[in-house]
DONU-522294 format. One record per residue (C-alpha): x, y, z; residue number from 1. Coordinates in pm, 1 decimal. Each point is the difference from the previous one (the first is absolute). Layout:
<rs>
<<X; Y; Z>; NUM>
...
</rs>
This chain:
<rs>
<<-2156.7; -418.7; -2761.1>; 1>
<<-161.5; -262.9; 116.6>; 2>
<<-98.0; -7.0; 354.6>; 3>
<<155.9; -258.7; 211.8>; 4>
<<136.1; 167.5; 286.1>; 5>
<<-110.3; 260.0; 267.3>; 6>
<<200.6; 260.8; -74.7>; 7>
<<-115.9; -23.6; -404.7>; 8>
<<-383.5; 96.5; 150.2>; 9>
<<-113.2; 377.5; -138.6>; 10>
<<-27.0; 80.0; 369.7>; 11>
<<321.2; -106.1; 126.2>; 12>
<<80.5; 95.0; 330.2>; 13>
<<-368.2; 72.7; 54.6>; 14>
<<-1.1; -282.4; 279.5>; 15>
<<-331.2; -94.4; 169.0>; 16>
<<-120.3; -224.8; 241.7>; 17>
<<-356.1; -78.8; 189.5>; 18>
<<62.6; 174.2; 349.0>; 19>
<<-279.0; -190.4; 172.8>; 20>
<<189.7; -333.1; -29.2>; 21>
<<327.2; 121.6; 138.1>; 22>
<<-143.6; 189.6; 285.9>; 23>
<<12.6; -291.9; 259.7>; 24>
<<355.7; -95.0; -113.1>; 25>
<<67.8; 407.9; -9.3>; 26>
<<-161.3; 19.9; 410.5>; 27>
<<161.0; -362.8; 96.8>; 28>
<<383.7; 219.2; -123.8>; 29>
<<-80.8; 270.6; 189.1>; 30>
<<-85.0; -160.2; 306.8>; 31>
<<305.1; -234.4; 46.0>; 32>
<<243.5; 340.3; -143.8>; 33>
<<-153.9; 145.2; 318.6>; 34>
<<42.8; -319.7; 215.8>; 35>
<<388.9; -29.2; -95.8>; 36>
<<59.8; 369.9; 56.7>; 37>
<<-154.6; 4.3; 284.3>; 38>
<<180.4; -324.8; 173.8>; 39>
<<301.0; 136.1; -161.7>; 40>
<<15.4; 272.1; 203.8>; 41>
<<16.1; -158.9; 291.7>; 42>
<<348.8; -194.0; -95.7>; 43>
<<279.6; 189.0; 170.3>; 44>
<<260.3; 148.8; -218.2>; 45>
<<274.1; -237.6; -54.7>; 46>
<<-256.4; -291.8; -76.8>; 47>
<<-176.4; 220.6; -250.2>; 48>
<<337.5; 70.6; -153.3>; 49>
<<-7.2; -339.0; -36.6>; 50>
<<-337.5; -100.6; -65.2>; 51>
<<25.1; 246.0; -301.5>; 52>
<<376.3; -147.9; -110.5>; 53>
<<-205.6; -369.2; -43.4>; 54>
<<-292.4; 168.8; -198.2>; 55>
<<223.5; 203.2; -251.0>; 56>
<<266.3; -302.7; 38.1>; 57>
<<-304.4; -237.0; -65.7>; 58>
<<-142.8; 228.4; -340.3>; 59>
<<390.5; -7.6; -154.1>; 60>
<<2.4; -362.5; 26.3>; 61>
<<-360.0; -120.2; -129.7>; 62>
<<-22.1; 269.6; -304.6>; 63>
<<348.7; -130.5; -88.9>; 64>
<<-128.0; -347.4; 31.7>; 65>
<<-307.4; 67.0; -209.0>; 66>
<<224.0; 54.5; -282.1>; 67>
<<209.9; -333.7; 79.1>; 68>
<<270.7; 141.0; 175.1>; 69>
<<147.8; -88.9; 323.2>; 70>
<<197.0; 278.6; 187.1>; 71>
<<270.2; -68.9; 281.6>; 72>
<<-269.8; 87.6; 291.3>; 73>
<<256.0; 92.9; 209.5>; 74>
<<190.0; 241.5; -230.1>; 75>
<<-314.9; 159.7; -40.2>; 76>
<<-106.7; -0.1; 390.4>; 77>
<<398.8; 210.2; 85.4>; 78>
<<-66.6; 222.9; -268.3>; 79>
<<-356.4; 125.2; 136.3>; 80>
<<120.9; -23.5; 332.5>; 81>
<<281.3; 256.7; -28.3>; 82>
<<-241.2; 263.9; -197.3>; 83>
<<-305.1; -56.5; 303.1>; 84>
<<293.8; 0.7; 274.4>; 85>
<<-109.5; -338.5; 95.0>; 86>
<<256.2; -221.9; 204.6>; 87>
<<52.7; -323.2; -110.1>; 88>
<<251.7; -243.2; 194.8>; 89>
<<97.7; -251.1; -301.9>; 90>
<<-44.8; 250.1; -324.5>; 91>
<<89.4; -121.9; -300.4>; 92>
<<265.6; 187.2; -278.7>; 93>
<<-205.4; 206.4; -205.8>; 94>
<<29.8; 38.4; -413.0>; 95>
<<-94.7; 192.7; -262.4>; 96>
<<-308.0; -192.8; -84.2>; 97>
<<-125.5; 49.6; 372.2>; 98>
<<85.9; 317.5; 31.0>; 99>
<<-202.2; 136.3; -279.4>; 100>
<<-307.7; -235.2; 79.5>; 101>
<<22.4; 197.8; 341.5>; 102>
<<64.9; 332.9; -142.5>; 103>
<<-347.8; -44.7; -213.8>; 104>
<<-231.8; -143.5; 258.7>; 105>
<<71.5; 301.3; 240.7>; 106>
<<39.3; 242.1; -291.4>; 107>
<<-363.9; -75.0; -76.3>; 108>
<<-147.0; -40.1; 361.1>; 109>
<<221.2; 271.2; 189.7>; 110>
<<-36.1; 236.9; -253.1>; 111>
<<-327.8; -54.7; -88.3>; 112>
<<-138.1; 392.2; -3.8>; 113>
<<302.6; 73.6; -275.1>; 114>
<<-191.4; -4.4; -354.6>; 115>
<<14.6; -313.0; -209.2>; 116>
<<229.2; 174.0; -349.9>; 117>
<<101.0; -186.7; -287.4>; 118>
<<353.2; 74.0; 162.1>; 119>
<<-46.7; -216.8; 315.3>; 120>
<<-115.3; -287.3; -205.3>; 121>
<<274.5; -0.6; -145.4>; 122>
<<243.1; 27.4; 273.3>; 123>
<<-250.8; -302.4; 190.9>; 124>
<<77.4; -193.3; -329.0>; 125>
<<408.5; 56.7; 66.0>; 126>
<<-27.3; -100.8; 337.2>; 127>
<<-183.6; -326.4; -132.7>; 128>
<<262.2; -81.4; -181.8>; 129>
<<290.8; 122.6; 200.3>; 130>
<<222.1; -351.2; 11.6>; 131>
<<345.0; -122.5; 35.4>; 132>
<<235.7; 65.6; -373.7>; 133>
<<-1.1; -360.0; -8.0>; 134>
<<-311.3; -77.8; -9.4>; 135>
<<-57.9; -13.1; -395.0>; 136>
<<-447.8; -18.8; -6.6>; 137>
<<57.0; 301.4; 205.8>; 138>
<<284.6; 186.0; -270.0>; 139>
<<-211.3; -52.7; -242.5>; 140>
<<-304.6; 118.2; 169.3>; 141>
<<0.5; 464.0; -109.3>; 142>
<<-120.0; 117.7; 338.5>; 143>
<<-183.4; 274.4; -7.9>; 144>
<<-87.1; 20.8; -352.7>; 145>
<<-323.4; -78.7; -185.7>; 146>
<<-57.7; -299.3; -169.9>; 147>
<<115.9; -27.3; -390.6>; 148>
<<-233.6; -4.3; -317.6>; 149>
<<-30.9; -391.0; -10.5>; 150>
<<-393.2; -86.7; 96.4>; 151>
<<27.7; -117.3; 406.2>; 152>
<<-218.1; -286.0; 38.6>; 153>
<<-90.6; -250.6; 277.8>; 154>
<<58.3; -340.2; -130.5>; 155>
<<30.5; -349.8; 100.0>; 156>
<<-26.6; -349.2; -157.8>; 157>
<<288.9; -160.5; -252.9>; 158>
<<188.6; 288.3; -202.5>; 159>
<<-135.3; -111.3; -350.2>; 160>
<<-356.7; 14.5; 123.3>; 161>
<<3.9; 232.9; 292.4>; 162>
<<-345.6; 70.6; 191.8>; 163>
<<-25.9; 402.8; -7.2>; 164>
<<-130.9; 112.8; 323.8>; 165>
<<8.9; 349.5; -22.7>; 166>
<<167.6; 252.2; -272.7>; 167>
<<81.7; 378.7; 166.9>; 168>
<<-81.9; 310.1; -199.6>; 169>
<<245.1; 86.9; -251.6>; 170>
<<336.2; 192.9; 58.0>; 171>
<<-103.0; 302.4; -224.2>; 172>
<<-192.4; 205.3; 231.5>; 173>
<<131.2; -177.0; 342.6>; 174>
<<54.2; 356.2; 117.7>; 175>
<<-319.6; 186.8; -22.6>; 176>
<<-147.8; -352.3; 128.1>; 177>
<<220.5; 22.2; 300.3>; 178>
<<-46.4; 350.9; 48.3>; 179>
<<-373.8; -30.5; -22.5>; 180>
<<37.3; -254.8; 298.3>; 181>
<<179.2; 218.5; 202.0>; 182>
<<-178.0; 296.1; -56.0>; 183>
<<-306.6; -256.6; 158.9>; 184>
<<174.3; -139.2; 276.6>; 185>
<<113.4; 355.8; 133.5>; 186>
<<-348.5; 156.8; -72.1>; 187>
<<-210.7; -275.4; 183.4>; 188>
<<195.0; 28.8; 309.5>; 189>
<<-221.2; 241.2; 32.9>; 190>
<<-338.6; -72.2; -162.8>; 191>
<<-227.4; -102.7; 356.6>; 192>
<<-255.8; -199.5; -214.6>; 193>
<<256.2; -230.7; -95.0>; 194>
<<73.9; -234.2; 253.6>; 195>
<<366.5; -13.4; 127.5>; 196>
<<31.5; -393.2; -22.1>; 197>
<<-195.0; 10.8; -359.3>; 198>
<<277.5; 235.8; -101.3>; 199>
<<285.3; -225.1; 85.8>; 200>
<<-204.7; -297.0; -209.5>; 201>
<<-63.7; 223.4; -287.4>; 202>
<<395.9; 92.0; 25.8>; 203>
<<108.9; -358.2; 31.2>; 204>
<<-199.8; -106.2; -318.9>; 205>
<<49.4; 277.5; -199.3>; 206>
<<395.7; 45.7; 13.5>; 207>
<<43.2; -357.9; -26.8>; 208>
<<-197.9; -13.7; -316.9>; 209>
<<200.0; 295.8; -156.3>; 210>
<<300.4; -207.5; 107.4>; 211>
<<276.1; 235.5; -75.9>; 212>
<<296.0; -187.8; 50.7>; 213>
<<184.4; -262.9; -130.8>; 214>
<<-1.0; -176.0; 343.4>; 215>
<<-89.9; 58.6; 364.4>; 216>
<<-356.9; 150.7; -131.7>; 217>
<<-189.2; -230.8; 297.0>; 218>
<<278.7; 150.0; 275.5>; 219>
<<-66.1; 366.3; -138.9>; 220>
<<-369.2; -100.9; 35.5>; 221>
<<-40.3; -129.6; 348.8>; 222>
<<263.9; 304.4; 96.1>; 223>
<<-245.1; 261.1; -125.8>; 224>
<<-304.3; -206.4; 176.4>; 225>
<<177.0; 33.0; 311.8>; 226>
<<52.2; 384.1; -78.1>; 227>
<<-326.0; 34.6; -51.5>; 228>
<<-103.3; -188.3; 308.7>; 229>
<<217.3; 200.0; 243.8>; 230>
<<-165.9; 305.9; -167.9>; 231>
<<-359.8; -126.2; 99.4>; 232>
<<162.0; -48.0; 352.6>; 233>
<<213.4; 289.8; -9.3>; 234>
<<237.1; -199.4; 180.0>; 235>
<<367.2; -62.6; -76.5>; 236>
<<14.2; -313.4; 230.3>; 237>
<<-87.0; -310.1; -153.4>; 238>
<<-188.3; -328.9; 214.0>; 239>
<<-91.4; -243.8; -254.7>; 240>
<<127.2; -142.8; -353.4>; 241>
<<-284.8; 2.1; -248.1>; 242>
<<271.6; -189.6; -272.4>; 243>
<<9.0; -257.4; 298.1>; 244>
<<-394.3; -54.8; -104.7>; 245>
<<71.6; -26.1; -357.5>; 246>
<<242.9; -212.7; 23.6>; 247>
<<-229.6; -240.5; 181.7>; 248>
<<-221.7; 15.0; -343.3>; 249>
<<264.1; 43.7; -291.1>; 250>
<<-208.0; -222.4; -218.2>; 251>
<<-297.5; 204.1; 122.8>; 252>
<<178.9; 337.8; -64.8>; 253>
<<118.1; -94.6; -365.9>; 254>
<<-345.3; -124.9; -71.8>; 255>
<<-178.1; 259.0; 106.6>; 256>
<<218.5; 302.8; -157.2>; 257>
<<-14.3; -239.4; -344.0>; 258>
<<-370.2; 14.3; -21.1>; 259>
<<-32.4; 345.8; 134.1>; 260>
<<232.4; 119.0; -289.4>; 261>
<<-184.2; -179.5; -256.8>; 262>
<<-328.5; 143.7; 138.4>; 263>
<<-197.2; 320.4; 4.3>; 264>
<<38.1; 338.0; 222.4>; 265>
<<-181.7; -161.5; 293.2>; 266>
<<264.5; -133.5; 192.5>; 267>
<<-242.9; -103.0; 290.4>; 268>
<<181.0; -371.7; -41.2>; 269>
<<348.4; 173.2; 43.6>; 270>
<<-101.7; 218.4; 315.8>; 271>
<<-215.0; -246.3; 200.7>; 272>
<<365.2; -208.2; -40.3>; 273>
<<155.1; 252.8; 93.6>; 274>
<<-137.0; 81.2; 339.6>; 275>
<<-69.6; -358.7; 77.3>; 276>
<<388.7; -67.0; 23.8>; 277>
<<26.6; 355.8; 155.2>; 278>
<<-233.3; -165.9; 243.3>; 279>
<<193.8; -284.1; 72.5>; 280>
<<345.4; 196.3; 5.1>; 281>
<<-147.9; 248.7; 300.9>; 282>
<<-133.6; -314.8; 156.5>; 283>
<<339.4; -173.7; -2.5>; 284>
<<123.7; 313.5; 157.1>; 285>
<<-274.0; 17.8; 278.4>; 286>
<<115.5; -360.1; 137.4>; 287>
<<329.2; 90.9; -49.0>; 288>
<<13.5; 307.7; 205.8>; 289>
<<-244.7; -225.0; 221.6>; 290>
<<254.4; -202.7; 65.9>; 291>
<<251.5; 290.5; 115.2>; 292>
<<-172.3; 169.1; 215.5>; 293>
<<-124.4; -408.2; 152.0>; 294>
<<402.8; -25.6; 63.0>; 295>
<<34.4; 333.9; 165.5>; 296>
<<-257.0; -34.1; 220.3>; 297>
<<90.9; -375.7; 96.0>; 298>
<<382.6; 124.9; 102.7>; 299>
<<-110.3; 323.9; 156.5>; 300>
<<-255.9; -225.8; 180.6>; 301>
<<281.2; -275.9; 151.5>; 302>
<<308.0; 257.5; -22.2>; 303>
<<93.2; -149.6; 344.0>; 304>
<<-114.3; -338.3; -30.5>; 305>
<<403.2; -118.7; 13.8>; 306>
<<-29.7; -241.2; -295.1>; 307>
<<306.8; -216.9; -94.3>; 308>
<<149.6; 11.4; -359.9>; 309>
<<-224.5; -293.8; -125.2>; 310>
<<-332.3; 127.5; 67.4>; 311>
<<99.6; 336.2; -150.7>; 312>
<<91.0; -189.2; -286.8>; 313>
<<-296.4; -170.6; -46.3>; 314>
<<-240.3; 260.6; 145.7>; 315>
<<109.6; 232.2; -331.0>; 316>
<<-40.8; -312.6; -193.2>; 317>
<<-367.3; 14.5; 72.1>; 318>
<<-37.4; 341.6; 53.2>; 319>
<<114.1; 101.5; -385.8>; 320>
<<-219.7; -287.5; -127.0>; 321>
<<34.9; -81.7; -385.7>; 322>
<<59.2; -316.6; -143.9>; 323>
<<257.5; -74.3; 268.4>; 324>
<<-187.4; 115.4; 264.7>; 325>
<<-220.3; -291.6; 118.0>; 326>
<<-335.9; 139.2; -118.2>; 327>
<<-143.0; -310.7; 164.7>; 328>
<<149.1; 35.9; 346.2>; 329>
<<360.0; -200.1; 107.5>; 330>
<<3.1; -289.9; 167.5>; 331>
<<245.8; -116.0; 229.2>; 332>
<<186.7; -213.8; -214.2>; 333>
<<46.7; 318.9; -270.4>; 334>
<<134.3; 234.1; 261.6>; 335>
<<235.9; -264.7; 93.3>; 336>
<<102.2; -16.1; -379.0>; 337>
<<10.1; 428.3; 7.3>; 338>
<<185.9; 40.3; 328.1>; 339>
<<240.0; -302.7; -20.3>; 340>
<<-61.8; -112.2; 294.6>; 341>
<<-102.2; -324.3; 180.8>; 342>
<<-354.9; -117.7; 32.5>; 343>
<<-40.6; 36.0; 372.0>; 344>
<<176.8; 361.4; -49.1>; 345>
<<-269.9; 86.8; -259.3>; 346>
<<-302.6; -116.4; 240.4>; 347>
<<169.3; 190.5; 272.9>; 348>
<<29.9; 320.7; -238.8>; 349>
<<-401.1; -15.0; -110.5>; 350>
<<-117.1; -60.2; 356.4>; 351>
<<213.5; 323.6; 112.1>; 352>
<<-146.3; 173.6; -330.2>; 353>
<<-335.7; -124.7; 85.6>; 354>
<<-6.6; 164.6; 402.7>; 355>
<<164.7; 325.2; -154.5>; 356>
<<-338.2; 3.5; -192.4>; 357>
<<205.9; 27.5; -329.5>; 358>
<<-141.9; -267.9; -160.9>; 359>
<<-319.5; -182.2; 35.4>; 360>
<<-111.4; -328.8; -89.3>; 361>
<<-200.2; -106.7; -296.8>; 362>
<<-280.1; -290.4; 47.6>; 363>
<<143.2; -385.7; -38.9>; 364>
<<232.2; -113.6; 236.4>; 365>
<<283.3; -249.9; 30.7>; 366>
<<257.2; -43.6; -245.8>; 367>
<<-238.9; 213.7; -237.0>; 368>
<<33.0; 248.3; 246.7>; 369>
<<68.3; 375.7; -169.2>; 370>
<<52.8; 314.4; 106.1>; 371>
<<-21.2; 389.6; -111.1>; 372>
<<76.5; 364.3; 60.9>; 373>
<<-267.9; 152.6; 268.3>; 374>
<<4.2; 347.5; -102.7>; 375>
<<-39.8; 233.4; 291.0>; 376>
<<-367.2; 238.9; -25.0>; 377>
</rs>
């Protein structure tokens, strides 16, 4: 046989890389995993409970999203609520769909010291697929069961000249492959010269290449990554969305898993990926938690500063930031817009906001005239 893909090399699953390159990435991980811990700690419990609800809320979304499918957010939010005994005030009906998404992500992060079996795949792979009757993809979709004998390939392009991207190993022998993955992945848990955020890489790549089912293989993938990952931490709770990252790159991620299969054992490419959008996912998480523990301290700060309902409304406006949150600073005739109220009324309001020493006033001046949060020391 002629060898084209990865898993056709003699040495197959013999992976290597060059540890001196990833070390930097490897200490840069580390150090922001012990950053977000650490400032997680210090959000109370109820907006942990929620902190964590966004992150897991945030990885259902984006994974499903890297495969091209949009999810009813809300659905999905109600459903992950009830199982973390968050309270929401405007929670959505639930269904199936959402209900199994949630089942899997805190199947795999709650329960991450149960053993990875070829059992619990399966089961993750019914709760993938666990839809209304009516939806038909879905009925014809055998959750739970390994793909059939036809070759599974990665293709794109017109259908009379399709581009092959990537062809998995073939059916016969699926099992012992499987097996021989699992056998890993419960071993190295436990191996200290392996790295605990190498593992989950190695894991990511080398499931997805066996890809064992006839669909949801990238789900299954980025489910047992985030396994792995709350091993490393041995924590259940979960502050960041590392399918949030590779969503930002989907080209990136394709690309780099296409030439990675088609390459040798050293899958230095693959892992220095890897923990550069692991990076960037626990860096997202640091501003985000940032930003919650900014809020608490602002309100505990003015808890008796009597404002009315319009600066309340616009002081959260700020204080949650995002793309509606005037990352340049408001200006007078923007709060009037947010508060609905009259331009004098809005002057009045940012003067009183101003003496409270809630907000403070960024260099220009007259009609350019804008103003931010001033976060208490």
């Amino acid at each position: 046989m002629a060898t084209h893909w990865i898993w056709q090399q003699p040495d197959w699953p013999d992976f290597n890389w060059q540890a001196e390159s990833l070390t930097p990435l490897l200490r840069a991980c580390v150090q922001a995993q012990g950053q977000l811990m650490g400032m997680a700690g210090s959000v109370d419990s109820s907006l942990g409970g929620q902190s964590e609800l966004d992150a897991l809320l945030q990885n259902i979304v984006t994974s499903s999203a890297i495969e091209g499918e949009q999810l009813n957010v809300g659905s999905v939010r109600s459903s992950l609520a009830r199982r973390l005994g968050v309270e929401l005030t405007d929670g959505d009906k639930v269904s199936q769909r959402s209900e199994g998404l949630a089942q899997l992500m805190l199947d795999a992060t709650r329960r991450y010291a149960e053993p990875l079996t070829l059992e619990r795949l399966l089961e993750w792979h019914r709760w993938l697929f666990t839809a209304q009757e009516t939806d038909l993809a879905a009925r014809s979709m055998h959750g739970g069961a390994l793909r059939g004998d036809e070759p599974m390939q990665v293709v794109s392009g017109r259908i009379d000249r399709p581009t092959v991207h990537f062809e998995a190993p073939p059916r016969k022998g699926l099992e012992q492959r499987l097996e021989q993955f699992i056998d890993w992945f419960e071993a190295s848990q436990h191996q200290t010269a392996l790295d605990p955020l190498l593992r989950a890489g190695i894991a990511h790549f080398w499931f997805v290449t066996l890809h064992p089912f006839d669909d949801g293989n990238g789900r299954l993938t980025r489910t047992i990554a985030d396994l792995a990952l709350a091993q490393g931490e041995a924590l259940a709770i979960r502050f960041y969305a590392m399918s949030a990252g590779i969503l930002d790159d989907r080209s990136g991620y394709y690309r780099i898993l296409e030439s990675s299969q088609k390459s040798t054992l050293d899958i230095t490419e693959w892992l220095t990926w890897f923990l550069q959008t692991l990076l960037r996912s626990l860096q997202q998480a640091i501003t985000r938690i940032q930003s919650v523990l900014g809020k608490t301290r602002f309100w505990q700060a003015h808890r008796e500063s009597g404002f009315c309902v319009e600066q309340v409304k616009v002081l959260n406006r700020l204080l949650d930031g995002g793309e509606r949150g005037f990352e340049h600073g408001i200006s007078a005739g923007q709060y009037q817009a947010v508060a609905k109220v009259s331009k004098a009324t809005a002057t009045r309001h940012l003067a009183e906001l101003l003496d409270k020493g809630c907000l403070q006033r960024l260099p220009g001046g007259g009609r350019s005239t804008r103003y931010q949060i001033n976060y208490p020391d």
